[in-house]
Structure formats: structure tokens, C-alpha cells
C-alpha positions in Angstrom: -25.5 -27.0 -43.5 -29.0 -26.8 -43.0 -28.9 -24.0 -40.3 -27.1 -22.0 -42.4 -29.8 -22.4 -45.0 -32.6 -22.3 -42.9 -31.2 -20.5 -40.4 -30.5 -17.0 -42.3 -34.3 -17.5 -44.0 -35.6 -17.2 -40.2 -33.5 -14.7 -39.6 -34.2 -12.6 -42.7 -37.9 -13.0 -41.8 -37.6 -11.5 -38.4 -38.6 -14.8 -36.3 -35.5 -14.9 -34.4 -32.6 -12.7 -33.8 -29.1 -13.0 -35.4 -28.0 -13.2 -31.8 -30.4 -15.9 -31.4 -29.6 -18.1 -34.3 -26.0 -17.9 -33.3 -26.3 -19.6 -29.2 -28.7 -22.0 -31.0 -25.8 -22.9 -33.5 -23.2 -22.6 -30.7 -25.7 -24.8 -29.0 -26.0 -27.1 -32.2 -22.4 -27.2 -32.5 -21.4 -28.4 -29.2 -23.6 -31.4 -29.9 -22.1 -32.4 -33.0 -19.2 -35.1 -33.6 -17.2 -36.4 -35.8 -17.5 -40.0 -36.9 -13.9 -40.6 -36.3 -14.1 -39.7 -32.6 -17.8 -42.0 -32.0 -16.0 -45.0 -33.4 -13.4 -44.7 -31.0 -15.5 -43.6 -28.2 -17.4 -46.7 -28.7 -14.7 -49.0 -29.3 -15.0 -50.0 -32.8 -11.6 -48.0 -34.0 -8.5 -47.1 -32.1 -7.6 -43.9 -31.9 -4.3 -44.8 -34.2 -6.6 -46.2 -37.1 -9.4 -43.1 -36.8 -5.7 -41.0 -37.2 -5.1 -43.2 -39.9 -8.1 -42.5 -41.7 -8.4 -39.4 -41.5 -5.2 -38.5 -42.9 -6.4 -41.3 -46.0 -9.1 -39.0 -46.9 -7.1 -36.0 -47.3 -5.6 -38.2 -50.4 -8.8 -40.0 -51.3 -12.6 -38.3 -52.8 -14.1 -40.6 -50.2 -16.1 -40.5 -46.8 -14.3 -41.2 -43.5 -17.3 -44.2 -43.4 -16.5 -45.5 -47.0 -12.6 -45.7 -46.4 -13.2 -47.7 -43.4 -15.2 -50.2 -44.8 -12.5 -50.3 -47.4 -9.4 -50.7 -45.2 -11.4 -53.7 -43.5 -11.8 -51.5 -40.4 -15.4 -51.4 -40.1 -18.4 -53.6 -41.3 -21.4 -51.2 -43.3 -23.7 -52.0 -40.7 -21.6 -50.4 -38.0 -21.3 -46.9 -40.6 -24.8 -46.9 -40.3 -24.9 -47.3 -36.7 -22.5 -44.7 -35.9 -24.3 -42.5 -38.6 -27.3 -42.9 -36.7 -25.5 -42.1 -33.9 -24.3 -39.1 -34.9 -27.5 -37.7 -35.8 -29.5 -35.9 -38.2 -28.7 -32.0 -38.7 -31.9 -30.9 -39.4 -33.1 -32.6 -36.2 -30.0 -31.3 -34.0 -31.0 -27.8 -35.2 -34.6 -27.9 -34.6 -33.9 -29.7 -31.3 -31.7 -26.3 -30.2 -34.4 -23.6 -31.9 -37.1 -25.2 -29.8 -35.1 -26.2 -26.4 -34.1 -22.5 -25.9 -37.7 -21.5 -26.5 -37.0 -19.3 -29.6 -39.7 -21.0 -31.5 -42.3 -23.6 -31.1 -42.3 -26.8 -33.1 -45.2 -25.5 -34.7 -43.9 -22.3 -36.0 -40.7 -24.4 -37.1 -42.6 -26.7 -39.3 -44.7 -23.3 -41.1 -41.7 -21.4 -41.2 -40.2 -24.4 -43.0 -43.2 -25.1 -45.4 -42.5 -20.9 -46.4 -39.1 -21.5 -46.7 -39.9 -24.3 -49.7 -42.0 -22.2 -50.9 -40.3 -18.9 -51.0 -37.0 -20.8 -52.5 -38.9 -22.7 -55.0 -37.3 -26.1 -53.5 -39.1 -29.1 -54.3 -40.0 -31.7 -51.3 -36.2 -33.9 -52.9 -34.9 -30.8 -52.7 -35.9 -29.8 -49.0 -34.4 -32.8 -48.2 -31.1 -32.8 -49.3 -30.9 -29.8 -47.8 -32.3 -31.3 -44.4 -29.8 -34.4 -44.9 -26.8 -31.7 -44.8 -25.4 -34.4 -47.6 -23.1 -31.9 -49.4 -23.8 -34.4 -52.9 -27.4 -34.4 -52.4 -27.2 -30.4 -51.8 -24.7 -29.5 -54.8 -26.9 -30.3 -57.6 -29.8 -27.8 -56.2 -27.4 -24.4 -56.8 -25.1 -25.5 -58.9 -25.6 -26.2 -62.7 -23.4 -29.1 -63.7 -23.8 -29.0 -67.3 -20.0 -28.8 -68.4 -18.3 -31.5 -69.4 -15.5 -32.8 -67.3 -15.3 -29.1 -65.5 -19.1 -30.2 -63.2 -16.4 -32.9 -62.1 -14.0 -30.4 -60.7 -16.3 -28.3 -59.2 -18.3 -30.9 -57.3 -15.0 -32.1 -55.5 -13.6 -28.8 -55.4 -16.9 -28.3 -52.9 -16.7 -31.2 -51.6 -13.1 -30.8 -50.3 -14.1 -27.6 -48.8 -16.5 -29.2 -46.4 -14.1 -32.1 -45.8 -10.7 -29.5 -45.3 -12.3 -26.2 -44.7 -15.7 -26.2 -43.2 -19.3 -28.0 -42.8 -20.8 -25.2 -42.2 -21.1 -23.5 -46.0 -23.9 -22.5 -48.0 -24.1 -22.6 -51.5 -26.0 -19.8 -53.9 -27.4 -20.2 -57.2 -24.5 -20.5 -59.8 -24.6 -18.4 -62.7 -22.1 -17.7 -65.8 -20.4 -15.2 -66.9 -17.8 -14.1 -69.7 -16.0 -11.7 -67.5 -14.9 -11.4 -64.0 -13.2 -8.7 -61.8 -12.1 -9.2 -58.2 -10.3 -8.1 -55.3 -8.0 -11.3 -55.0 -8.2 -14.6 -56.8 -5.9 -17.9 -56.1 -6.1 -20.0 -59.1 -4.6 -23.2 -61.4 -4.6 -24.5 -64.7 -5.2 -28.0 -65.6 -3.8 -28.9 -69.4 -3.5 -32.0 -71.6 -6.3 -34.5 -72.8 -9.0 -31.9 -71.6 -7.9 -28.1 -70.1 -9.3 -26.9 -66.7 -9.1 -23.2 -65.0 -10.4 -23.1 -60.8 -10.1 -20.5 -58.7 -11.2 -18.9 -55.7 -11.5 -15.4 -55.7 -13.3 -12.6 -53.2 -13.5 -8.4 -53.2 -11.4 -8.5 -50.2 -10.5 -10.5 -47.5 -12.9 -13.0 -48.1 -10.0 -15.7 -49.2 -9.1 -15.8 -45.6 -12.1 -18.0 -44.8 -10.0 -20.6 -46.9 -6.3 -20.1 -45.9 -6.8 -19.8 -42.5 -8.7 -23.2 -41.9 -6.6 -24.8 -44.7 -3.0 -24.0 -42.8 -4.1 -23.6 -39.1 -3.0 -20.2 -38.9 -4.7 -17.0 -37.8 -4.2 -14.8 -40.8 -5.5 -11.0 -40.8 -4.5 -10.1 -43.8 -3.9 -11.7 -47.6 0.0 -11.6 -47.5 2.0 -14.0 -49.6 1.6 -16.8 -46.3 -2.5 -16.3 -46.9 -2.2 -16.7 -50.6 -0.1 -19.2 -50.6 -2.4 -21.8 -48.2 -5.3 -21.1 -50.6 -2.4 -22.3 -53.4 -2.2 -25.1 -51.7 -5.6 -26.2 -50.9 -6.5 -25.5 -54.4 -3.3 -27.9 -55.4 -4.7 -30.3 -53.2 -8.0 -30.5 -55.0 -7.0 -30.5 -58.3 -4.6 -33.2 -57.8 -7.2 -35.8 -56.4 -9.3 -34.8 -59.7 -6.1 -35.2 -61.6 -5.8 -38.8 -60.0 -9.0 -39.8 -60.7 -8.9 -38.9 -63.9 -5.7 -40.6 -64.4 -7.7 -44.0 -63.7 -9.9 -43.3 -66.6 -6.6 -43.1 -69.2 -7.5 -38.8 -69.0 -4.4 -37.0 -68.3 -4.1 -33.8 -67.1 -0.9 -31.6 -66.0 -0.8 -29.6 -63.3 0.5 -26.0 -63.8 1.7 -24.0 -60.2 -1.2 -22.2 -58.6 -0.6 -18.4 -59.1 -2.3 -15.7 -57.1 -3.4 -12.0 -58.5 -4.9 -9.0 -57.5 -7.2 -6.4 -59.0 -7.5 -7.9 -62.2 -10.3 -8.8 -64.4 -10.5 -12.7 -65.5 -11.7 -13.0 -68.9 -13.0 -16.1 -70.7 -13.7 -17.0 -74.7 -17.1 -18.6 -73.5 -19.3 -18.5 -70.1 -17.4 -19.6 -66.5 -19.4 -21.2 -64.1 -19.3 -19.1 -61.2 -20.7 -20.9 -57.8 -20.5 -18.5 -54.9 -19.8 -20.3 -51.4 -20.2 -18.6 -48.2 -18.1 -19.6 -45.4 -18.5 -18.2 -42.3 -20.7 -15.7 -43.2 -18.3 -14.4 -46.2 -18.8 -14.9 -49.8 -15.9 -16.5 -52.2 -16.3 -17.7 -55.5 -15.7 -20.2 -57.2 -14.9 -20.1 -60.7 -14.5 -22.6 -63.4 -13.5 -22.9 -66.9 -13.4 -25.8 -69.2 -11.8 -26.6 -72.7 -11.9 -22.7 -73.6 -8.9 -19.9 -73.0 -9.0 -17.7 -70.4 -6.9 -14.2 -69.5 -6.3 -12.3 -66.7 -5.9 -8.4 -67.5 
């Protein structure tokens, strides 16, 4: 996450070219690897258990590293090794920038000190955003005042890195009374406390989600497109549905519904976090304990 941060400010400031960022990403890319596949490669899970886990944390609001531990698989200390071993992202980007000779490490780090500066980030903040640790990096854009809803939206991110992409960037949340959009994919939560999440984008922005979400190439947002971003949503609210479950909370899950063209309208302010995914913007919206419309 922290190229895509990083990597648009240094674009945006003319230091490198767009063409540029991209082969250092492409280059960045092809270095990184997924824990599942270092434990195998050096010996400490089979292949059939790193299957295993990763399907577990499709069900689970864990880290492929956490349910290891958990199913006895793997000690902590051999997390952190393979952690280590799979490298910083900060350092795997700067690594790229510098070995194709786009920038020295000198005009990385002042580049980097404006970038604080021009953000307002605080040093914490710089690095979360370094860490590319999605939990560290959520509270910097994304105000979490609201009562059982910050919850929601913090997995409802989360699972988008974990089912989606890693490569996302966050924006500054705001609120809002009011919303229109192009297309919106959306579910209720009702019972001890009431919850509305969607996704929504002007136009064909959903895609970002339904495609990755279904493993399918979709052009257009037909009822197959709408109906994968149904189900990833589903998928979400359930594991918060779950965990709330564990606390005595209980929440029924209406059927996701899909519209277009309408205007979403709320009694008092929706938090609206807008997440861009592969270089296109969706929001995400949430409501909690108030009633909402769509006209």
C-alpha cells in the first residue's frame, strides 16, 4: 500500500513518470510473496495445510500468521521469521525506485519528508503507512467514531485487501446526509443494533470488486457483476455478524440488493470512506442505528 500512497505523491509532483511508477511496481510486484507460499517453500507448512489456511481465513477476521499459530501449525517465532522474510513494503519499493535509477536514495528520503509534510501525517502516521499494515493505516483516513458501524467498516476494508486487493488506497472519509450514484450494491443488518454497507461508484467502478471477488473478467455491471459484489459484501457482513454473535449482539442478515441511479438518503450523517482499487474510486458507505432510503 505504500506505493500507492507514495507512489501517486511522486508522481503528482513530476519526479517520476506514471510510466515509471508503474515498471517500478511491476518490478515491486514480482518480488513480493505471499506468506502461505514462503512457509511451504521453506518447509515449515505443506502445501495441503497453507490450502487449508487460506480457505480458514475466508471464514475467520484473522491473519494467515495468526490462524496458523492457532491451528498448531506454526510457532510465533517462525511468523516472525517468515514475516521478515517476506519483507518490508516500503523497503521493496524504495529498493525498485532507486535500482532502476528513477531516483536517488537521497531524493527518496526529501521527497518523503515533503510527502509528511504536505499530507499533514505525523512520524506514527508515516509509519503505518510505511508498514503497509492495513489496521495501522485505517485509522489515519477513516474516522471511526460510530458505534458498532467503525466495526463494520474496518473489516469491510480489511476483507477487501484480504479478498480483493493489497494494493488499495484509502482517502479521507467524510459524512454526508445524502448520496447519489451510478451503481451501489448494498445490505442491511437488523436486530440488537441496525447496520446499512454498501459499495457504490458513478460507473463501472464496482468492477474493481466483482471481478477479483468471482474470478471472472467482467466488462460491464450486468446482473453476474452485481451479483459477485452481493456476495463479497454477504461475506463480510456475515463474519461481523459472527463476531458479534460471540458478544450475545445479534444481527439478521437481509439479502444484498443492487440499484442504479438513485439517491441514498439517511436521517443522520453516513460515513462515506472512498477506496481506490486499481486506480478507480468506490465508496464505501455506512449507516448505523438511523433509517435510510433509496429514491
Amino acid at each position: 500500500m505504500f506505493e500507492q500512497y507514495f507512489g501517486n505523491y511522486i508522481v503528482e509532483k513530476n519526479l517520476i513518470s506514471q510510466a515509471q511508477l508503474d515498471s517500478v511496481m511491476a518490478n515491486q510486484h514480482a518480488l513480493t510473496t505471499k506468506l502461505g507460499l514462503i512457509a511451504v517453500s521453506e518447509k515449515l507448512l505443506t502445501a495441503k495445510q497453507a490450502e487449508e489456511l487460506n480457505e480458514l481465513q475466508k471464514q475467520m477476521d484473522k491473519r494467515f500468521g495468526d490462524i496458523a499459530v492457532e491451528k498448531g501449525y506454526l510457532l510465533k517465532e517462525e511468523v516472525n521469521y517468515l514475516l521478515n522474510l517476506q519483507g518490508s513494503p516500503y523497503v521493496k519499493f524504495v529498493q525498485a525506485l532507486t535500482d532502476s535509477g528513477f531516483m536517488t536514495i537521497g531524493e527518496v528520503e526529501e521527497a518523503l519528508e515533503n510527502f509528511k509534510k504536505d499530507n499533514g501525517f505525523s512520524d506514527t502516521d508515516l509509519e503505518a503507512i510505511k508498514s503497509g499494515d492495513i489496521d495501522r493505516i485505517i485509522p489515519i483516513f477513516v474516522d471511526l467514531d460510530i458505534p458498532f458501524g467503525s466495526e463494520c467498516v474496518s473489516l469491510a476494508i480489511r476483507n477487501i485487501v484480504r479478498f480483493i486487493s493489497n494494493k488499495i488506497m484509502l482517502k479521507k472519509s467524510y459524512k454526508a446526509r445524502t448520496y447519489s450514484f451510478g451503481n451501489l450494491a448494498c445490505q442491511q443488518l437488523i436486530g440488537d443494533n441496525d447496520i446499512f454497507l454498501g459499495f457504490a461508484g458513478q460507473d463501472k467502478e464496482l468492477l474493481t470488486i466483482a471481478g477479483p471477488y468471482a474470478r471472472e473478467a467482467f466488462t460491464e455491471m450486468d446482473d453476474d457483476a452485481f451479483d459477485a459484489v452481493c456476495e463479497f459484501i454477504n461475506c463480510s457482513n456475515g463474519l461481523y455478524a459472527s463476531k458479534l454473535s460471540h458478544e450475545n449482539i445479534n444481527l439478521d442478515m437481509t439479502p444484498p440488493v443492487y440499484y442504479s441511479g438513485k439517491t441514498i438518503v439517511a436521517k443522520d450523517d453516513m460515513l462515506i470512506v472512498p477506496v481506490v482499487i486499481n486506480g478507480k474510486q468506490t465508496d464505501l458507505l455506512v449507516a448505523a442505528n438511523q433509517k435510510v432510503q433509496i429514491n
